[in-house]
VOPAGU-2260 file (C-alpha; in pm, 1 decimal, decimal comma):
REM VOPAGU-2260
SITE   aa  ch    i         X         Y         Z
SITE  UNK   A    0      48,1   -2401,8   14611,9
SITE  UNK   A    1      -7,3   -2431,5   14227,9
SITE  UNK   A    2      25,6   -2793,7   14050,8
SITE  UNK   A    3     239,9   -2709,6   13753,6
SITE  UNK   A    4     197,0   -3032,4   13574,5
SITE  UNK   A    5     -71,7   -3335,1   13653,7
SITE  UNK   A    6      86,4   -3597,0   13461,3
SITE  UNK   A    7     424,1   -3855,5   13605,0
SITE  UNK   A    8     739,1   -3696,5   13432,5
SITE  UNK   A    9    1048,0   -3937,3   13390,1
SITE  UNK   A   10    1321,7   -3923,7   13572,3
SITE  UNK   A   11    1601,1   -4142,9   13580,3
SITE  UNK   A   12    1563,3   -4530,0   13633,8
SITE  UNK   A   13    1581,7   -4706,5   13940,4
SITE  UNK   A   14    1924,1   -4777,2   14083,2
SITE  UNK   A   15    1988,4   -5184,7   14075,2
SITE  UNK   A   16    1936,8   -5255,5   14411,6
SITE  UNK   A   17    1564,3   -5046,2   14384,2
SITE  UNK   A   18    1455,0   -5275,7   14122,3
SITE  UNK   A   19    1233,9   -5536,5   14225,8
SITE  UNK   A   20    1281,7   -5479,9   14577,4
SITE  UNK   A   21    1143,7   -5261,5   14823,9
SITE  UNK   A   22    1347,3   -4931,5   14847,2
SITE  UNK   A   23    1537,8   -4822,7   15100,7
SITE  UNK   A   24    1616,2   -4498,5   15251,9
SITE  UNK   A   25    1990,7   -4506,0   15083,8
SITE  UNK   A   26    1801,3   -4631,7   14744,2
SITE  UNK   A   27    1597,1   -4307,7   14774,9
SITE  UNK   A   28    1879,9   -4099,8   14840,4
SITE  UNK   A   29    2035,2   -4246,6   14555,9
SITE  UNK   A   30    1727,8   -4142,5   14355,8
SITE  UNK   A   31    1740,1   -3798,8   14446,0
SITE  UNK   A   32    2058,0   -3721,2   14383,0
SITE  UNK   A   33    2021,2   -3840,4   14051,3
SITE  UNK   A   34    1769,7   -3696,5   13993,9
SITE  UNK   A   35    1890,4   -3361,4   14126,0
SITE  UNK   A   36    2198,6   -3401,4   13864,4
SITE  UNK   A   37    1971,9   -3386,6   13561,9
SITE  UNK   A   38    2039,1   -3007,8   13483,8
SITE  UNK   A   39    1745,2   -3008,7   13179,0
SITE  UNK   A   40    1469,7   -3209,5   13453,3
SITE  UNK   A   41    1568,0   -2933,0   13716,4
SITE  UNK   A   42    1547,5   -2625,5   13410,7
SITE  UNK   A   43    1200,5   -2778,8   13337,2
SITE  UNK   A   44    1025,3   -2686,5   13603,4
SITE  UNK   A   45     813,0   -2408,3   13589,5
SITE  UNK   A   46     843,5   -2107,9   13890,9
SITE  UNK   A   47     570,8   -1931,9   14034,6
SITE  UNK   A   48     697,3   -1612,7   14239,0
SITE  UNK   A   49     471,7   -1665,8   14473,8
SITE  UNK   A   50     355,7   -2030,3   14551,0
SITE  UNK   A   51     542,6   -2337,5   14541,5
SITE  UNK   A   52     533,2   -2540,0   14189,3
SITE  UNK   A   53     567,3   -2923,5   14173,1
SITE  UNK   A   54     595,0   -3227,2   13913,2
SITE  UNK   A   55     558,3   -3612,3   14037,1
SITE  UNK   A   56     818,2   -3821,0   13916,7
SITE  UNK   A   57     858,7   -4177,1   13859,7
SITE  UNK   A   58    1077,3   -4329,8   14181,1
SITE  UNK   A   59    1224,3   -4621,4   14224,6
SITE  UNK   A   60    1025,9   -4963,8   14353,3
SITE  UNK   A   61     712,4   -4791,5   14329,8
SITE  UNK   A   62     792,8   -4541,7   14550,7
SITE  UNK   A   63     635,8   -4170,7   14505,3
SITE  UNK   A   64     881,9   -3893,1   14405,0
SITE  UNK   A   65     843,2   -3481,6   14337,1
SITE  UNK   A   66    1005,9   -3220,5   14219,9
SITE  UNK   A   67     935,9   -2926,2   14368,0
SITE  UNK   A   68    1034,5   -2513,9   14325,1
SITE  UNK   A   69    1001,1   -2294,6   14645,1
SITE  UNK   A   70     992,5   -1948,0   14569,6
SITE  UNK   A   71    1219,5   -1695,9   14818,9
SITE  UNK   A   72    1044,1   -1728,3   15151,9
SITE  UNK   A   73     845,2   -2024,4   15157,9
SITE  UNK   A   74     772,4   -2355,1   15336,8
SITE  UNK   A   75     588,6   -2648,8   15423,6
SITE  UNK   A   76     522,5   -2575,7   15799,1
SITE  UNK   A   77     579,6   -2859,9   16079,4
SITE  UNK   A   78     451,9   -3206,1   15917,0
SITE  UNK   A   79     559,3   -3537,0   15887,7
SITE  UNK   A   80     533,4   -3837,3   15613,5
SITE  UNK   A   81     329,7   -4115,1   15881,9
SITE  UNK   A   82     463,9   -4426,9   15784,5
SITE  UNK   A   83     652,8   -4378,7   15469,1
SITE  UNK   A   84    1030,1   -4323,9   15442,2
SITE  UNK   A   85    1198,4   -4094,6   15253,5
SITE  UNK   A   86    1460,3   -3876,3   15144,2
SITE  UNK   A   87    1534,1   -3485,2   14965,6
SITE  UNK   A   88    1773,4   -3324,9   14799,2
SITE  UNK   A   89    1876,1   -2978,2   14709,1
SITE  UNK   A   90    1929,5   -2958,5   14313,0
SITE  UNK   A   91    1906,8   -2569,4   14335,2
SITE  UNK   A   92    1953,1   -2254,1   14590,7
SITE  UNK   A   93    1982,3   -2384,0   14945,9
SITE  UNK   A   94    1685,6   -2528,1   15171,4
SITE  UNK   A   95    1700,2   -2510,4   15571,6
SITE  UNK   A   96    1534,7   -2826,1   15722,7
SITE  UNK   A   97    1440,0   -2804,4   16122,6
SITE  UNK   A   98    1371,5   -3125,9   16247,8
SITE  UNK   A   99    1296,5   -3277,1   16571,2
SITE  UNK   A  100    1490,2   -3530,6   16722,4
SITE  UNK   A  101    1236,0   -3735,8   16870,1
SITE  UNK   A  102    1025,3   -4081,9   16793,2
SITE  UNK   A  103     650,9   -3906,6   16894,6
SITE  UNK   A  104     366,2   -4117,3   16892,1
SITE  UNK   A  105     217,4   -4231,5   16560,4
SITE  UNK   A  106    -187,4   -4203,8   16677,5
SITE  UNK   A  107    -375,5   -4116,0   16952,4
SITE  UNK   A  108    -220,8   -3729,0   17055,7
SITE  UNK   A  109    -340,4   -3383,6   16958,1
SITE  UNK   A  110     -78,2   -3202,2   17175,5
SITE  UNK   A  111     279,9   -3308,0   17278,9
SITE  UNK   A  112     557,9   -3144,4   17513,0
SITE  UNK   A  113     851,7   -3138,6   17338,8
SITE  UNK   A  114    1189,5   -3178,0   17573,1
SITE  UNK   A  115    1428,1   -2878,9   17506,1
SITE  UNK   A  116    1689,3   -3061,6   17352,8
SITE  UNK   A  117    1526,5   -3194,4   17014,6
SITE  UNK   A  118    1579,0   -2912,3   16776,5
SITE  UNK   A  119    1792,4   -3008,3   16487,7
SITE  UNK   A  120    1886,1   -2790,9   16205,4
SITE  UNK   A  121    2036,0   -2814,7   15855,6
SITE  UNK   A  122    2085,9   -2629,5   15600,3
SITE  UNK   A  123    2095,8   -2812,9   15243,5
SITE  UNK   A  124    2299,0   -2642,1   14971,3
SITE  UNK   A  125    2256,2   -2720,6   14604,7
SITE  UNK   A  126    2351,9   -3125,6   14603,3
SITE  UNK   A  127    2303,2   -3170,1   14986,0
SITE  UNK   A  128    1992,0   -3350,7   15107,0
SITE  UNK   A  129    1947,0   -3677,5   15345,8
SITE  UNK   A  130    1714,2   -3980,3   15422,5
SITE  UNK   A  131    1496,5   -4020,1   15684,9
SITE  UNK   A  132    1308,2   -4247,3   15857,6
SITE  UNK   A  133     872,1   -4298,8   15969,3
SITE  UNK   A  134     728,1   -4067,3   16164,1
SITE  UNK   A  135     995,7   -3772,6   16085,5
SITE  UNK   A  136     861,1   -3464,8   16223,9
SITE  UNK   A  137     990,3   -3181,0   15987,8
SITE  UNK   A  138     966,7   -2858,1   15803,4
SITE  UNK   A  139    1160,7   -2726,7   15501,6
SITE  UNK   A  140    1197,4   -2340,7   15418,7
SITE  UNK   A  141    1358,4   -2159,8   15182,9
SITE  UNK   A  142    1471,9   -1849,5   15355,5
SITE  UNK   A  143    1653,7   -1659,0   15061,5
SITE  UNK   A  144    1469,9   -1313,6   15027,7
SITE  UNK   A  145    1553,8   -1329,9   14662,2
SITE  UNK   A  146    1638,6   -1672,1   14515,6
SITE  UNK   A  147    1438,9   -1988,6   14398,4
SITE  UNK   A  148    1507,5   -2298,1   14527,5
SITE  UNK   A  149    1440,0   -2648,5   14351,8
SITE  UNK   A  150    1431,1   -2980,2   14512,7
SITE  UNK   A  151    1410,8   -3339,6   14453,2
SITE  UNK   A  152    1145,6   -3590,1   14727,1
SITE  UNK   A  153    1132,8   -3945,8   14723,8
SITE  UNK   A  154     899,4   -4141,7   14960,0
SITE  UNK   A  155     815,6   -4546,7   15018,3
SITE  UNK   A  156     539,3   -4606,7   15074,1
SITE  UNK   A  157     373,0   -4344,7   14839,8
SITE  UNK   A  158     254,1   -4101,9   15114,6
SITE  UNK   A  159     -48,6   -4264,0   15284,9
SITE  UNK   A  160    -123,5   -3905,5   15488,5
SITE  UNK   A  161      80,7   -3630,6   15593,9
SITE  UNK   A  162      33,3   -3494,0   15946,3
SITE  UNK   A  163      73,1   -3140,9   15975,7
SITE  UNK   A  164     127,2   -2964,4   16292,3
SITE  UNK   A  165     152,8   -2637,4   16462,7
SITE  UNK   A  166     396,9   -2482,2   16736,6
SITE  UNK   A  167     407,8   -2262,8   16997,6
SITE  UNK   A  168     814,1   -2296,3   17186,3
SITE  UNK   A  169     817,5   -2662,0   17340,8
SITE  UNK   A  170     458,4   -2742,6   17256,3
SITE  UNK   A  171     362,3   -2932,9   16910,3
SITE  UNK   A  172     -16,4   -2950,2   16878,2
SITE  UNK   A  173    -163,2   -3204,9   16566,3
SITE  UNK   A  174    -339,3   -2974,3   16356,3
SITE  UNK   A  175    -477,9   -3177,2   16044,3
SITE  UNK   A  176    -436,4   -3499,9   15872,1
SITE  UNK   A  177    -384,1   -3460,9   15505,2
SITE  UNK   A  178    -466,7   -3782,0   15240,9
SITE  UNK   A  179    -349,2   -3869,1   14878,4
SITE  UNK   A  180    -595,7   -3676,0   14740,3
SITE  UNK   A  181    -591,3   -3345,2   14902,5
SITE  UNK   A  182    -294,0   -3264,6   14754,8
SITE  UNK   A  183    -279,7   -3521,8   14365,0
């Protein structure tokens, strides 16, 4: 992954019911989809063929937001966001999100049986995205052979660790527990 910019870029202010108040998951959709509308924020960010490119943004409440470019082919791998709740959004190009459809453990598991009938996927066209809630076991590809994609992230709490994750069919094994500043 390259950083394409270390410094908070604006983005646009909080929705009413975001300020002063914790956010919600709705308030951070809210975000992102602003966010995602703001053709010259989106045009901004720079593209690397070959690694994905991000900017942080200012969210809402105090909450931690990105903007992020995924090159044809890429993704994040299995992970989750621990305890913070959040919500993405498609500004450009079209993301795939497979999820699982599960509440797993928060601590105390390297390796988990998954039940066969907690596969979920989307796909998230340019102005499609969702909210989701703690301990949301994910991963989010951009499978276009040819064609950038460009996203919008919002998550409250700012990300305290992200806990990524391998798989092999029904089996999800807890591979490594990332902090703030492995990836700031």
């Amino acid at each position: 992954m390259s950083v394409s910019s270390p410094s908070a870029s604006p983005a646009p202010s909080a929705s009413p019911a975001a300020v002063g108040s914790t956010p919600t998951q709705a308030d951070l959709l809210d975000f992102v989809r602003r966010t995602a509308a703001d053709a010259e924020l989106i045009a901004s960010l720079p593209l690397d063929p070959e690694g994905r490119t991000w900017v942080r943004l200012n969210g809402p409440g105090g909450s931690e937001a990105w903007l992020i470019g995924w090159p044809p082919g890429t993704g994040t791998g299995w992970h989750d966001h621990a305890d913070s709740v959040g919500a993405f959004l498609t500004a450009a190009g079209e993301l795939t999100e497979n999820s699982l459809a599960a509440r797993l453990p928060s601590d105390g598991w390297k390796t988990l049986e998954l039940t066969e009938d907690v596969d979920r996927e989307r796909r998230l066209p340019a102005g499609q995205g969702r909210a989701f809630g703690r301990h949301h076991v994910h991963e989010v590809l951009n499978e276009s052979p040819d064609r950038h994609a460009i996203s919008v992230h919002a998550y409250y709490p700012p990300l305290p660790q992200i806990r990524r994750y391998s798989r092999a069919g029904q089996v999800l094994r807890l591979e490594q527990v990332e902090r703030p500043e492995d990836w700031q």
